[in-house]
C-alpha positions in Angstrom: 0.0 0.0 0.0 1.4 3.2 -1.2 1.9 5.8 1.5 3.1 9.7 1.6 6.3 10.7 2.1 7.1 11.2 5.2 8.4 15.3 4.3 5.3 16.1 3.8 3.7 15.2 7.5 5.1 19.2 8.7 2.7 20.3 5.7 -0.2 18.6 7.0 1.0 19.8 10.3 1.1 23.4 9.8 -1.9 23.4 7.7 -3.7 21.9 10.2 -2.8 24.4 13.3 -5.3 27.1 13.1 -3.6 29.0 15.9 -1.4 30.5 13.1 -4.5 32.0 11.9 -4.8 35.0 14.1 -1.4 36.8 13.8 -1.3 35.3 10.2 -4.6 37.0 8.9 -3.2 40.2 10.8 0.2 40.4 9.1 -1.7 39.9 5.8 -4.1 42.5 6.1 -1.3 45.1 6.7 1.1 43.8 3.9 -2.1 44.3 1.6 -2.1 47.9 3.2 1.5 48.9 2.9 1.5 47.2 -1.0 -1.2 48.6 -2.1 -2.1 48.2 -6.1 0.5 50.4 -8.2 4.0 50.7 -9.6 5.4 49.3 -6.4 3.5 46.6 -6.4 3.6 45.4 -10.3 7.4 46.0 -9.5 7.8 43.4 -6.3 5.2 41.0 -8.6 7.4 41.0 -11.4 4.6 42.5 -13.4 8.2 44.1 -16.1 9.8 40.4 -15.4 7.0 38.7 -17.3 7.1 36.0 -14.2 7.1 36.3 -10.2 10.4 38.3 -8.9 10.3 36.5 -6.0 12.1 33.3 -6.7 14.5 35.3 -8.7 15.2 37.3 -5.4 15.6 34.5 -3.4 18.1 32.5 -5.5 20.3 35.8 -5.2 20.0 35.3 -1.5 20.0 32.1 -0.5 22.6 31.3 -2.9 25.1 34.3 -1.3 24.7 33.1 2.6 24.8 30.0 1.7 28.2 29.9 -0.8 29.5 32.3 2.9 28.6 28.8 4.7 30.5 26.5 2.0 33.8 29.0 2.6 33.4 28.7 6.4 34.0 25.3 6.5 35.7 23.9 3.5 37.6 27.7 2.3 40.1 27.8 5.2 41.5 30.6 7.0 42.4 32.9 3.6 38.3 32.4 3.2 37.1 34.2 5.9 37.0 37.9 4.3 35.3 36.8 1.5 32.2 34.6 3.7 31.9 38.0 5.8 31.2 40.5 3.0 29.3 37.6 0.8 26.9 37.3 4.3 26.9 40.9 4.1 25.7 41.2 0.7 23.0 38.2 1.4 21.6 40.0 4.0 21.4 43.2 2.1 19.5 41.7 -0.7 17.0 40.6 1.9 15.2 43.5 2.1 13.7 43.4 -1.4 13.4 39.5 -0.9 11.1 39.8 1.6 9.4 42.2 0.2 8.4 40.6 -2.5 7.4 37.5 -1.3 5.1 39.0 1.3 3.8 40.8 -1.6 2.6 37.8 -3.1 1.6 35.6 -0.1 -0.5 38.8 1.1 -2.5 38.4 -2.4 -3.1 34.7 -2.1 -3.6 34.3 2.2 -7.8 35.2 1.8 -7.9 31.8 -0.4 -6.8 29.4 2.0 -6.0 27.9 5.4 -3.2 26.0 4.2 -1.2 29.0 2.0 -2.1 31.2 5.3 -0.8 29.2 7.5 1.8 27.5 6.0 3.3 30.8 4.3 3.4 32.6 7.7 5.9 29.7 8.9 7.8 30.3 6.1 8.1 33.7 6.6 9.1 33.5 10.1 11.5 30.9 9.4 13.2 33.1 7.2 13.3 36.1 9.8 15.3 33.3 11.9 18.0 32.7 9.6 18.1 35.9 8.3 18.7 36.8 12.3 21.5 34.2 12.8 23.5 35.4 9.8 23.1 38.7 11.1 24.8 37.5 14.5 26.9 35.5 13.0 28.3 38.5 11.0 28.3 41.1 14.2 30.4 38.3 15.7 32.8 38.7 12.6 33.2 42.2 13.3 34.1 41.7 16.7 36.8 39.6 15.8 35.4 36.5 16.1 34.6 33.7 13.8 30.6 33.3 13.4 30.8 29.7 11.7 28.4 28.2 13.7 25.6 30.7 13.8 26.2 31.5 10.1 25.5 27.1 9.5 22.7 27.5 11.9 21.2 30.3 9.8 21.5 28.5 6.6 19.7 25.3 8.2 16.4 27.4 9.4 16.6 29.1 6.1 16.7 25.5 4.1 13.9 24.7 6.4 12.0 27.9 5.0 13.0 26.9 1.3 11.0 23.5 1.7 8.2 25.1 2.8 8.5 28.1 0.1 8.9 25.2 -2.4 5.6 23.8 -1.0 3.4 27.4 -1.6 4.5 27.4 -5.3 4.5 24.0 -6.2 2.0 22.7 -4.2 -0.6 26.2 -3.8 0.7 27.1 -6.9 1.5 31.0 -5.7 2.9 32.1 -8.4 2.2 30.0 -11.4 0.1 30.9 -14.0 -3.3 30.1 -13.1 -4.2 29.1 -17.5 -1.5 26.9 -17.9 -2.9 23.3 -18.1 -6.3 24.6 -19.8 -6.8 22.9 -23.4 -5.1 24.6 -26.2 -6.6 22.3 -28.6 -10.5 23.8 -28.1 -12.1 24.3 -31.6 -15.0 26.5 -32.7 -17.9 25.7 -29.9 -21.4 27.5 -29.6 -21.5 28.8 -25.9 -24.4 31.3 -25.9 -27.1 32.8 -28.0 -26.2 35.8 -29.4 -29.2 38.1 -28.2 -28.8 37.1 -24.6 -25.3 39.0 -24.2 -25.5 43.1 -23.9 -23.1 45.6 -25.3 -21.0 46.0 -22.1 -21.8 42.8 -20.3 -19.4 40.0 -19.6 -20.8 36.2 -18.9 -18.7 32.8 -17.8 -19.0 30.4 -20.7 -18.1 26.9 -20.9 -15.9 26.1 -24.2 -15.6 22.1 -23.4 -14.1 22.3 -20.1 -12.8 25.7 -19.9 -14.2 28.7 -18.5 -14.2 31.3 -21.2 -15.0 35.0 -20.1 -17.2 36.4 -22.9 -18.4 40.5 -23.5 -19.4 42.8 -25.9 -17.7 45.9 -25.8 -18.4 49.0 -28.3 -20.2 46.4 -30.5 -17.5 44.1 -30.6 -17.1 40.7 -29.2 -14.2 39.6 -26.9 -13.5 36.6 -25.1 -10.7 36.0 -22.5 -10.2 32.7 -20.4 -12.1 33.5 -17.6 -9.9 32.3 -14.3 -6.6 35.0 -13.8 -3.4 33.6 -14.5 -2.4 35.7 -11.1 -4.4 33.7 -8.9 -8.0 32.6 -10.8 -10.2 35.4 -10.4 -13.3 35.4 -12.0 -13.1 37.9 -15.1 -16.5 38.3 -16.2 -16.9 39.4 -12.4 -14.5 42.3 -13.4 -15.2 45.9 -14.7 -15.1 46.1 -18.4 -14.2 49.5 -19.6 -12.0 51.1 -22.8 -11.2 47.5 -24.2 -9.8 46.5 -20.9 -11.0 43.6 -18.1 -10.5 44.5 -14.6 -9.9 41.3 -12.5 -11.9 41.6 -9.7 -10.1 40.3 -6.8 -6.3 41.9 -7.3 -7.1 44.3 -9.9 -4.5 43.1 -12.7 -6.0 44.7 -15.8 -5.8 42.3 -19.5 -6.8 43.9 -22.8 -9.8 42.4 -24.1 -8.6 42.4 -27.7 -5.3 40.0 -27.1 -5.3 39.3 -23.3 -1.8 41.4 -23.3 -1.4 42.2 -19.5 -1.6 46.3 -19.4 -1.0 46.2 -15.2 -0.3 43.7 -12.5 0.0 42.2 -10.0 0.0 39.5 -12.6 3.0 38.4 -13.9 1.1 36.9 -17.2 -1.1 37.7 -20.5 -4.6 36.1 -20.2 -5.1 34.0 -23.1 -7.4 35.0 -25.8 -10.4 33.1 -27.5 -11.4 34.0 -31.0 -15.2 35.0 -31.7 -17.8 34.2 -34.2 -21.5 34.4 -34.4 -23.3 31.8 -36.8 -26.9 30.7 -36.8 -27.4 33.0 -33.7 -25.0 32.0 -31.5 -21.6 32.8 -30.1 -18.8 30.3 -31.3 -15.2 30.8 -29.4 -12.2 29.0 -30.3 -8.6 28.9 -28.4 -6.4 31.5 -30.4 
């Protein structure tokens, strides 16, 4: 009998411990305040990137305190310089780390215990290393070594890195919500022509898809419905000069080609072709 690995009981754990959800919801709420939709924001979403600038930041970081660990104990004496300024530079590139990952956990927290809860940890786990590599260098300066604490630090902060590896790969944060819909769809009816106003938008079905579907200055538009930020419903949205509002982050997608004109998301919406025949609205996967 097949069983689960046994990494992934502090998941179920921390999923499961609804204590976190107090100071959790709390620190989410004012991240959302502090970030609030703009320039800043698209910025620490990696809106200009064309994907989340989080895990781009975090590679920079981990991968200078940790290489400062690697000299510690395998460079020698001659190392020791070069681990205290790499630590230094690791801990510098924190700040817009953190930022950005709090950034995106903020937008996702409202949509589940697990990412709540589990993301929290992460984040706290994170603080921990970041705080032992800070001792560990203010023990450097003092003239002494720091080895220890600096190891300790980058043990907590691989601890954090499973768990950060768990929100995108197994809450998806971060990955475009589209991705797996069927790019094969051909022309299929969805609605009758007259029951869709100039101006309204309706949730369609085109097989198994959810197709956003609106006419606009006499023209018809359809978008796939579910954000590729984090799967808001776009026919919920505000439609106004060729644009779709998302409603639940406000990323804005051009209704002609689903180019992304604002963030937070990181992606284009995909974009349905439209035809009316016999009455009825046809849409097809462009």
């Amino acid at each position: 009998m097949g069983r689960h690995p046994p990494m992934t009981e502090p998941i179920r754990v921390l999923s499961e411990l609804d204590a976190l959800d107090g100071p959790a919801k709390a620190i989410a709420a004012k991240v959302r305040e502090l970030i609030p939709h703009g320039p800043v924001k698209d910025a620490l979403s990696g809106t200009w990137l064309g994907h989340p600038l989080h895990p781009v930041l975090t590679d920079f970081t981990l991968g200078t305190l940790t290489s400062a660990v690697v000299l510690d104990w395998l460079g020698g004496e001659d190392a020791a310089p070069a681990a205290e300024r790499l630590i230094a530079l690791g801990l510098l590139s924190a700040a817009p780390t953190v930022a950005s990952g709090y950034s995106d956990w903020g937008d996702a927290e409202p949509a589940s215990d697990s990412i709540r809860r589990v993301g929290i940890v992460h984040a706290a786990a994170n603080a921990t290393g970041a705080t032992l590599f800070a001792a560990s260098l203010a023990a450097r300066r003092r003239g002494g070594r720091g080895r220890v604490l600096a190891l300790a630090g980058g043990g907590v902060m691989a601890a954090a890195g499973y768990l950060g590896g768990h929100l995108a790969f197994g809450e998806g944060i971060g990955v475009d919500q589209t991705v797996f819909e069927d790019d094969e769809t051909g022309w299929t009816a969805v609605l009758e022509d007259a029951e869709l106003a100039d101006g309204q938008a309706r949730c369609v079905h085109a097989e198994l898809t959810p197709v956003m579907v609106t006419r606009s200055g006499g023209e018809l538009f359809a978008l796939s419905d579910h954000c590729s930020h984090l799967g808001g419903p776009l026919h919920e949205g505000t439609i106004q000069d060729g644009t779709v509002t998302c409603p639940l982050h406000d990323s804005v997608f051009a209704l002609r080609d689903g180019a992304l004109v604002h963030g937070p998301a990181a992606y284009p919406q995909p974009a349905w072709d439209t035809r009316v025949r016999s009455g009825r609205i046809e849409v097809r996967r462009r």
